[in-house]
C-alpha positions in Angstrom: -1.0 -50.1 -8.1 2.0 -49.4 -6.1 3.2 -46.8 -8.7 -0.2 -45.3 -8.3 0.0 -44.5 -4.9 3.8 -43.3 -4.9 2.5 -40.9 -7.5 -0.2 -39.9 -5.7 1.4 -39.2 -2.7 3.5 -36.7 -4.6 0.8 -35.2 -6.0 -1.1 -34.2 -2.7 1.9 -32.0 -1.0 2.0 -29.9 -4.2 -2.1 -29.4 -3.7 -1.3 -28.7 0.2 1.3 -26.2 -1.1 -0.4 -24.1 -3.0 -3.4 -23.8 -0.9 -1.2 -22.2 2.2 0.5 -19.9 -0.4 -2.8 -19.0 -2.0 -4.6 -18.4 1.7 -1.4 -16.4 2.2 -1.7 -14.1 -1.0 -5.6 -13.4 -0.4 -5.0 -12.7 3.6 -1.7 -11.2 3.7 -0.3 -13.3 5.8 3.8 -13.3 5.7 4.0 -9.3 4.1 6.6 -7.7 6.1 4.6 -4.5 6.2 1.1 -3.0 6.3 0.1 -1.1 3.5 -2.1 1.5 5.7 1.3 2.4 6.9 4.9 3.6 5.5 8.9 5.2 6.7 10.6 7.7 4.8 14.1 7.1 5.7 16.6 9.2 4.6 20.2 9.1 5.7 23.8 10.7 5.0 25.1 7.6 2.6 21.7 8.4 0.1 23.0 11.9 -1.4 26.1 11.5 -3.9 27.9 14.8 -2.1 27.5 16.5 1.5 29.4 19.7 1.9 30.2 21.1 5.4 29.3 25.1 5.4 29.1 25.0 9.2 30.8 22.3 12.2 31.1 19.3 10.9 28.5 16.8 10.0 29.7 13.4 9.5 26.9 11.0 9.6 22.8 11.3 10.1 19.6 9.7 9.7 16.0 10.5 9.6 13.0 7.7 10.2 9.2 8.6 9.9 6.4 6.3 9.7 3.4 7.5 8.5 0.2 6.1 9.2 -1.3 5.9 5.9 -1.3 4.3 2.3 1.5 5.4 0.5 -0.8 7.1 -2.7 -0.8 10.3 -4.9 -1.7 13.5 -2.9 -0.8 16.0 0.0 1.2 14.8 3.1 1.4 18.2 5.3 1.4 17.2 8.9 0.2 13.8 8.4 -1.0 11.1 11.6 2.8 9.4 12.4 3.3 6.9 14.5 7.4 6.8 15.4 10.6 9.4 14.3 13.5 8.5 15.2 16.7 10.6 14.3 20.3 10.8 14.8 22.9 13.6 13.9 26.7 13.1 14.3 29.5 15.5 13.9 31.7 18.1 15.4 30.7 21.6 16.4 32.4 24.9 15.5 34.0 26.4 18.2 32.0 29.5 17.7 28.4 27.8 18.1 25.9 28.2 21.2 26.4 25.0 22.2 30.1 25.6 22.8 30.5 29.0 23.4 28.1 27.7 26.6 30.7 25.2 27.5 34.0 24.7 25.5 33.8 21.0 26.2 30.6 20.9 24.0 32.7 19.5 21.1 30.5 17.1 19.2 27.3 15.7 18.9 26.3 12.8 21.4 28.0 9.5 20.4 24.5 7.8 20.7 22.2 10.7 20.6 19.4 9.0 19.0 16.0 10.4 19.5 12.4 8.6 19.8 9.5 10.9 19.8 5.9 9.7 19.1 3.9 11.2 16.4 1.9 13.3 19.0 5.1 14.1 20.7 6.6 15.2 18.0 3.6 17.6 16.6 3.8 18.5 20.7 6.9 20.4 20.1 6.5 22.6 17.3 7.6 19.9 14.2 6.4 19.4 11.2 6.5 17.2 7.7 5.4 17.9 4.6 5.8 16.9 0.5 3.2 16.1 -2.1 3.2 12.8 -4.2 2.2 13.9 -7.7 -1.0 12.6 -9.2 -0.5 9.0 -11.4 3.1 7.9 -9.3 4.1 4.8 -9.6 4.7 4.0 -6.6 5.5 0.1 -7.7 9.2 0.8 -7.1 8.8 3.1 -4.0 8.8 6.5 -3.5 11.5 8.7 -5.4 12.5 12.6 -4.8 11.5 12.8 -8.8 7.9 11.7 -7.5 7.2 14.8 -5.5 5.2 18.0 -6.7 7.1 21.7 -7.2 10.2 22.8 -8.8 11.6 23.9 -5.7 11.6 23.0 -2.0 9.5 19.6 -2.4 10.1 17.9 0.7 10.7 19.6 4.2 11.3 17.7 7.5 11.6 20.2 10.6 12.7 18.5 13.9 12.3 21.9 15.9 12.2 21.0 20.0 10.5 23.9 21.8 11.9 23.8 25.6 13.9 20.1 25.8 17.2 22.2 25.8 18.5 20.0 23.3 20.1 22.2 20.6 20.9 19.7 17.6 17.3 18.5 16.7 17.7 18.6 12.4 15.5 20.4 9.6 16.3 19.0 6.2 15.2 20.1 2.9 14.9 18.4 -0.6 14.8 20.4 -3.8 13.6 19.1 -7.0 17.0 20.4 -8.7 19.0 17.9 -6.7 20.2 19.9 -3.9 19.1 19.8 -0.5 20.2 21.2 3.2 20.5 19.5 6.8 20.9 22.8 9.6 19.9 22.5 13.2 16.2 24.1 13.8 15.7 26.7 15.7 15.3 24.6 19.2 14.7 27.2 21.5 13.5 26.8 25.3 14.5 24.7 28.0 18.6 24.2 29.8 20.8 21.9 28.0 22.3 19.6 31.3 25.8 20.0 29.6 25.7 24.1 29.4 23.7 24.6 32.3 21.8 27.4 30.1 18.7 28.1 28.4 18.9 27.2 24.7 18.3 29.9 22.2 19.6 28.1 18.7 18.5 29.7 15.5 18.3 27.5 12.3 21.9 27.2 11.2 23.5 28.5 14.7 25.1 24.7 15.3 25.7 23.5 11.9 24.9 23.5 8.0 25.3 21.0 5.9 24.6 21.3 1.8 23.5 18.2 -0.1 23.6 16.9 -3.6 21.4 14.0 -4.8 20.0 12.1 -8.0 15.7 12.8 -7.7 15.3 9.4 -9.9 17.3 7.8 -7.5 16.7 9.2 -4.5 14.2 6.9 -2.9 12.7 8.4 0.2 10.1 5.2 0.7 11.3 1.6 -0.4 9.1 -0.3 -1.7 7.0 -3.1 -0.5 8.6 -6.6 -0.5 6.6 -9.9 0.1 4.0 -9.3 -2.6 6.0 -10.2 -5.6 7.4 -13.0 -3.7 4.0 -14.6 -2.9 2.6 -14.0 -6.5 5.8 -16.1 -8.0 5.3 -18.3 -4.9 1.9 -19.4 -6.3 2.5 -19.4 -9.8 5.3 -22.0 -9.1 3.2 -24.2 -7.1 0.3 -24.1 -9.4 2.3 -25.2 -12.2 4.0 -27.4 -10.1 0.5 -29.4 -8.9 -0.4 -29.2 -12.3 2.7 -31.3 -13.2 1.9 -34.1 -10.8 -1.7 -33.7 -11.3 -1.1 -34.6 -14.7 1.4 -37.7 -14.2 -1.4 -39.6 -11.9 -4.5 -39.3 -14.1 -2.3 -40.7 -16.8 -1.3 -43.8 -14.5 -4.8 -44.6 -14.2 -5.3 -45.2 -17.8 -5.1 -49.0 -18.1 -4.2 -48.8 -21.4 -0.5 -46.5 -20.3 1.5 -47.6 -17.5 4.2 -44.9 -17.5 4.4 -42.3 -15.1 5.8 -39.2 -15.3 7.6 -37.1 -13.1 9.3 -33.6 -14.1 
């Protein structure tokens, strides 16, 4: 009788066990992220070759969540909740920015900007790409996943009077190839020239890019559900296990019990 109970005892954690982690795979509960939402993040390390035309670019990165399913379909000017980016470098001598004021040599150290989606529609910006029909979209969201077989993803940070000059427009191509340039952010008196900025695309820097499509992943993929799913299996087959070793000791006739 005492081997009974021990083995019971056993048993009922497993059972415990995998009713959370069932309850957590039909709720949700513990995934990282909401599916009615996604970021595209793209950043300097992502592309296999980045070519200076113009100043000198030497890190960036672009965030953008969108506030949507990730699915097959158009994405032009989408609802977004935040962007943030942030452009590093060094600025040709012969650029608006420094021809303003010589001591204009670089980018901010920590020039990172926040800008909500409203704000960021507000001030002339846009997005835009389209996710072909039938994606799989399992492993994320890849450069080789967008429609055209030319400019297939565009992300214009133009600023219309903040006086800022370095806000970025990047562009993907399906060949592999892509460009970062400052947009034309015109409007408003930079604090560090003390004049009106009047930047055309390409007046502060240029950049060309080279990148794998099939491996250029724009949107990671979603982690937690996987984990869950092999979570449960585990604890099913688990509970089975001990299930199975106490109904045995109750058999008069067998007095073993089992335990894997």
């Amino acid at each position: 009788m005492r081997r009974d109970r021990q083995t019971r005892n056993r048993a009922i954690p497993n059972r415990w066990m995998l009713i959370v982690v069932a309850a957590a795979m039909g709720t949700g509960f513990m995934l990282p992220r909401d599916s009615s939402a996604f970021t595209v993040e793209v950043s300097s390390g992502q592309f296999t070759s980045q070519t200076n035309v113009y100043s000198s670019v030497t890190s960036f990165s672009i965030s953008i969540e969108v506030l949507g399913p990730l699915v097959s379909g158009v994405f032009v000017n989408p609802e977004l909740g935040d962007i943030e980016f942030l452009i590093r470098g060094t600025l040709d001598a012969t650029t608006p920015a420094r021809m303003a004021n010589p001591l204009f040599t670089g980018f901010a150290v920590d020039d990172l900007a926040t800008l909500s989606g409203q704000d960021f529609y507000d001030l002339g910006n846009s997005l835009s790409f389209e996710v072909v029909s039938g994606a799989d979209l399992t492993n994320g969201l890849q450069v080789s996943d967008l429609v055209g077989s030319g400019l297939v993803f565009e992300f214009d940070g133009r600023e219309l009077g903040t006086g800022r000059y370095h806000p970025p427009i990047l562009q993907l191509f399906s060949d592999g190839t892509g460009s970062l340039r400052n947009s034309n952010n015109t409007g408003g008196i930079n604090p560090f020239t003390g004049v009106e900025v009047n930047a055309m695309i390409g007046d502060e820097y240029i950049a060309e890019l080279t990148f794998n499509p099939s491996a250029m992943t724009l949107v990671t993929p979603e982690p937690g559900t996987a984990l869950l799913l092999g979570l449960g299996l585990t604890a099913l087959g688990a509970g089975r296990r001990r299930t199975r070793g106490w109904i045995r000791s109750q058999d008069p006739n067998d007095s073993r019990i089992e335990f894997d």
